[in-house]
C-alpha positions as CSV (number, residue, x, y, z in Angstrom):
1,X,-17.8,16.3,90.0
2,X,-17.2,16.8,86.6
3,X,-15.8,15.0,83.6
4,X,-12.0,15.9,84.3
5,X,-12.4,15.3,87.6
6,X,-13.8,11.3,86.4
7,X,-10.6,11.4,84.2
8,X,-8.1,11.7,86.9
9,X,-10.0,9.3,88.8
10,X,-9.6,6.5,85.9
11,X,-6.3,7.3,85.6
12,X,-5.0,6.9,89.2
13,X,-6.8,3.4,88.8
14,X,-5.3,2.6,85.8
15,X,-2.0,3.4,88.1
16,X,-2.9,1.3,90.9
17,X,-3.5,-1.3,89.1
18,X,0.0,-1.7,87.3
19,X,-0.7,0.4,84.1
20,X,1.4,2.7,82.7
21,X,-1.2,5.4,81.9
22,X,1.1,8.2,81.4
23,X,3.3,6.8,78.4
24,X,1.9,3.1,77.0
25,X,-0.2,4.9,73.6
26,X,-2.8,2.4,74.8
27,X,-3.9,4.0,77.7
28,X,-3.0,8.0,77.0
29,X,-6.8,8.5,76.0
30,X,-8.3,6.1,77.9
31,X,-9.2,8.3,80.8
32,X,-10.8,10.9,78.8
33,X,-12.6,8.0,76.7
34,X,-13.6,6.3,79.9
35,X,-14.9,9.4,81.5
36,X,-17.0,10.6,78.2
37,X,-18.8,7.1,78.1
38,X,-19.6,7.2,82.1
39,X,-21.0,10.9,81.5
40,X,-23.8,8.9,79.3
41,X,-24.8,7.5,82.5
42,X,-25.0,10.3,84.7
43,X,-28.3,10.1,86.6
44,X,-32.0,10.9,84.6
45,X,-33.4,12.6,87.8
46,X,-35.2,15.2,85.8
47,X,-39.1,14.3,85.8
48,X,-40.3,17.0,83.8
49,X,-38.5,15.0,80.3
50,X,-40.3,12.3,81.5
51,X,-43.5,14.5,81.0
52,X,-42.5,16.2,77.7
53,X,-41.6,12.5,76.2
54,X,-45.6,11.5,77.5
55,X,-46.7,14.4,77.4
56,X,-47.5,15.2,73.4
57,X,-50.5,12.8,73.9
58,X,-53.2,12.6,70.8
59,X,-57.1,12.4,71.9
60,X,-58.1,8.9,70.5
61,X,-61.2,6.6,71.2
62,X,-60.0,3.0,70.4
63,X,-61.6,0.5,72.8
64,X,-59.9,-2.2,73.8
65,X,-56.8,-1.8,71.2
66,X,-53.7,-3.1,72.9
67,X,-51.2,-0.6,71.9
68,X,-46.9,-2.6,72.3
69,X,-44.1,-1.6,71.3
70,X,-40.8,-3.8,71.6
71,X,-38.3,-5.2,71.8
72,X,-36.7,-1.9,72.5
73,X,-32.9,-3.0,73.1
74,X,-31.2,-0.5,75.7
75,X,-27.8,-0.4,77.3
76,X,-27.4,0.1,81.1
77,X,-24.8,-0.1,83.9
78,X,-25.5,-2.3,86.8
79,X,-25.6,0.3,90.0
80,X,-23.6,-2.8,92.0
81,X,-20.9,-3.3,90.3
82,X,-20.6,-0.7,87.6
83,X,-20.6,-3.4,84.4
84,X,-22.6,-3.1,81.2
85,X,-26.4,-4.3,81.5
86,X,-27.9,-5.3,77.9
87,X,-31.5,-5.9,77.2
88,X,-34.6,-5.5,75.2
89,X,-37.9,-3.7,76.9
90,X,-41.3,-4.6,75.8
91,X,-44.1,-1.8,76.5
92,X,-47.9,-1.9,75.8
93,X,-50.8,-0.2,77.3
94,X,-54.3,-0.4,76.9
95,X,-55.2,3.3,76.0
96,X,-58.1,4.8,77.8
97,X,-58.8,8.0,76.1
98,X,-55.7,8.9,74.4
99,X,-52.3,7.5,72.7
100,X,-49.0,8.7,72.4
101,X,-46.2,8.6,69.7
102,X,-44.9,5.1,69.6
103,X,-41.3,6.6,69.3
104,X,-42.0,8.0,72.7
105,X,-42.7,4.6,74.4
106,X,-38.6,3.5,73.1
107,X,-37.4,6.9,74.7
108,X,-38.8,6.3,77.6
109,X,-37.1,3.2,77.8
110,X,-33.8,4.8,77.3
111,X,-34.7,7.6,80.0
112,X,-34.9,5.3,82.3
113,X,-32.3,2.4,81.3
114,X,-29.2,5.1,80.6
115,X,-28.3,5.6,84.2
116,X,-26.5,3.6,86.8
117,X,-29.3,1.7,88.1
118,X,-31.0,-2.2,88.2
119,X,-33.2,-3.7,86.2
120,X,-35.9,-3.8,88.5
121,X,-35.8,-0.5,89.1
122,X,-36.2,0.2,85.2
123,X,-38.9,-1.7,84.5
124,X,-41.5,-0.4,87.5
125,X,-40.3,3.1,86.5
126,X,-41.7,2.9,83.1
127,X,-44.8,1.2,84.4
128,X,-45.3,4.4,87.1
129,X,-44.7,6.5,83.6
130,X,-46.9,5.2,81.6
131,X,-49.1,5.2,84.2
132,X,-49.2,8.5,85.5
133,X,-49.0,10.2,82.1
134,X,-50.8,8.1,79.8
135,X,-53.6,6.7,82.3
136,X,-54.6,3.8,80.4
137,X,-57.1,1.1,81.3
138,X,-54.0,-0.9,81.6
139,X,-50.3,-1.4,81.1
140,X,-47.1,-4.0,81.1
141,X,-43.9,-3.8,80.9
142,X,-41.6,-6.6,80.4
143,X,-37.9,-6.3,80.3
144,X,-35.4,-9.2,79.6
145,X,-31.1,-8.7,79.9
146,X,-28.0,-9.9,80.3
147,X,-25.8,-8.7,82.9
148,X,-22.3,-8.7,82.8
149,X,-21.7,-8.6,86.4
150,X,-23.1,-12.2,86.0
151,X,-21.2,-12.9,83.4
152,X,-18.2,-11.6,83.5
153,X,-17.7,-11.9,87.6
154,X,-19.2,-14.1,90.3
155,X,-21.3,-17.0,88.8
156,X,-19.6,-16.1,85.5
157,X,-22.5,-17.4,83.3
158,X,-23.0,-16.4,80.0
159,X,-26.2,-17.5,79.1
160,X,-28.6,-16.2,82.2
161,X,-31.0,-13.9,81.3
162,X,-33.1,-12.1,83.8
163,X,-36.6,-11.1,82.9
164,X,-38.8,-8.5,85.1
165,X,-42.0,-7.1,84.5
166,X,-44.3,-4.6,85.8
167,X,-48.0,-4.8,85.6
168,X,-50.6,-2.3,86.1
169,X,-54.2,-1.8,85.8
170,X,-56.0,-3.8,83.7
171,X,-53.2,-5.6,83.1
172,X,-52.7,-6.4,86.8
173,X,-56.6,-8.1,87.2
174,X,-57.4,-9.5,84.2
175,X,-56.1,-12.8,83.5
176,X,-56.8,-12.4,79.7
177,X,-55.3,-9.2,79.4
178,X,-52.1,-10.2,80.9
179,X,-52.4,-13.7,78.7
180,X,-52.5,-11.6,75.3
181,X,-49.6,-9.2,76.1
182,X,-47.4,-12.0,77.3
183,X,-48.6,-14.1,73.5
184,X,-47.9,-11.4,71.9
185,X,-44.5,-10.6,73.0
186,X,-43.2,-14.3,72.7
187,X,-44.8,-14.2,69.1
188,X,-47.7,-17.1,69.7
């Protein structure tokens, strides 16, 4: 299925729902415009980016440095109901015997997010990442958003904000650990 081929398909729903999608200069681009924005969110299935984002990795001995980048804000659609997730990611690990570009910790957060997907889903994918290419003592992911499908439909609150995290390692059985990623994040 291809981008035309999304096109006609927002255009016969434009039709059934009332629209006049053939002559109201509102709507004579809206397919195409629709279509080009879904194509963003056409499915990161590809592994091997996720291994040349981590994989450029830089030997480094620095014990017990707590490495976090955030908040990383992404945009992502909600794989239930197709409306516009928006969030910040925050990502640290505990390097073990070597660190990565910090830029590449914010595109892995956009690999993952930039799909039709849920937030839960996101957040232990860049955990398993980090994990697998990085293998640090220790990682945590923590991702906070506000879906629309909450607020726009259903409950239709505005102000809920779901928070996940993941938790790994280190991370995962020390107490402490967990306690100074969590401080740092909220800023204490």
């Amino acid at each position: 299925m291809g981008i035309k081929s999304i096109e006609l398909s927002v255009y016969d729903l434009l039709v059934e729902l009332g629209y006049d999608a053939s002559s109201d200069p509102h709507f004579l681009r809206t397919p195409e415009r629709v279509a080009t924005w879904l194509m963003d969110f056409a499915k990161n299935s590809d592994e091997s980016k996720v291994g040349e984002l981590l994989g450029v990795v830089f030997p480094e001995n620095v014990p017990n440095v707590l490495v976090i980048v955030g908040p990383v804000e992404y945009r992502s659609m909600c794989a239930h109901h197709l409306l516009p997730v928006v969030g910040s990611a925050w990502v640290g690990y505990l390097p073990e015997k070597h660190v990565c570009g910090l830029s590449k910790l914010a595109r892995l957060v956009e690999f993952y997010a930039t799909q039709l997907t849920v937030q839960e889903r996101v957040t232990n994918q860049i955990a398993e990442a980090i994990v697998a290419h990085l293998e640090p003592k220790g990682c945590m992911v923590v991702v906070k958003a506000e879906h629309h499908c909450m607020s726009f439909r259903g409950i239709r609150d505005s102000n809920a904000v779901t928070t996940t995290s993941a938790v790994r390692g280190l991370h995962e059985t020390s107490p402490n650990a967990r306690a100074e990623f969590l401080s740092l994040v909220n800023g204490r």
